[in-house]
C-alpha positions, 0 to 999 in steps of 0.5 A: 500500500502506498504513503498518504500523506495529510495536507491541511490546505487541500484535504487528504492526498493520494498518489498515482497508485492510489489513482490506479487502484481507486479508479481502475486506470493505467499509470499512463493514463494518469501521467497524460492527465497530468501532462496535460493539466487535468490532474494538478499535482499538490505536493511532490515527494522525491519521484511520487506525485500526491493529488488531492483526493477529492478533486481527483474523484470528481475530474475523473467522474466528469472526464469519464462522461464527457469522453463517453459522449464524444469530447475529445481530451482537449475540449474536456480541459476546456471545460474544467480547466478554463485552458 
């Protein structure tokens, strides 16, 4: 089982891993995610990346159902992120 760490400002963090096994996708997946800007990393430790947990939740869920209805990556970082 991977570290979880506890930040005051952002709530509990998980880590890709913790991403992984959470929402059934590959760690290159995650990575792209966050190449891309819809998971933004909140604390880095050493080579692990720690995501707030419940920012992660709710981008996945409206990743998932925007893709599912045609959007295309770029389109849903629109529309979540602004960029």
């Amino acid at each position: 089982m991977s570290k979880k760490i506890k930040n005051n400002n952002q709530g509990k963090m998980i880590s890709a891993k913790d991403i992984m096994n959470r929402h059934n996708i590959s760690y290159q997946t995650v990575n792209h995610y966050t190449d891309i800007g819809l998971l933004p990393v909140v604390v880095k430790q050493g080579n692990e990346r720690f995501y707030a947990g419940a920012l992660v939740d709710k981008r996945l869920k409206k990743i998932r159902a925007l893709t599912k209805e045609g959007y295309s990556l770029r389109l849903v970082r629109k529309l979540l992120v602004g960029i």
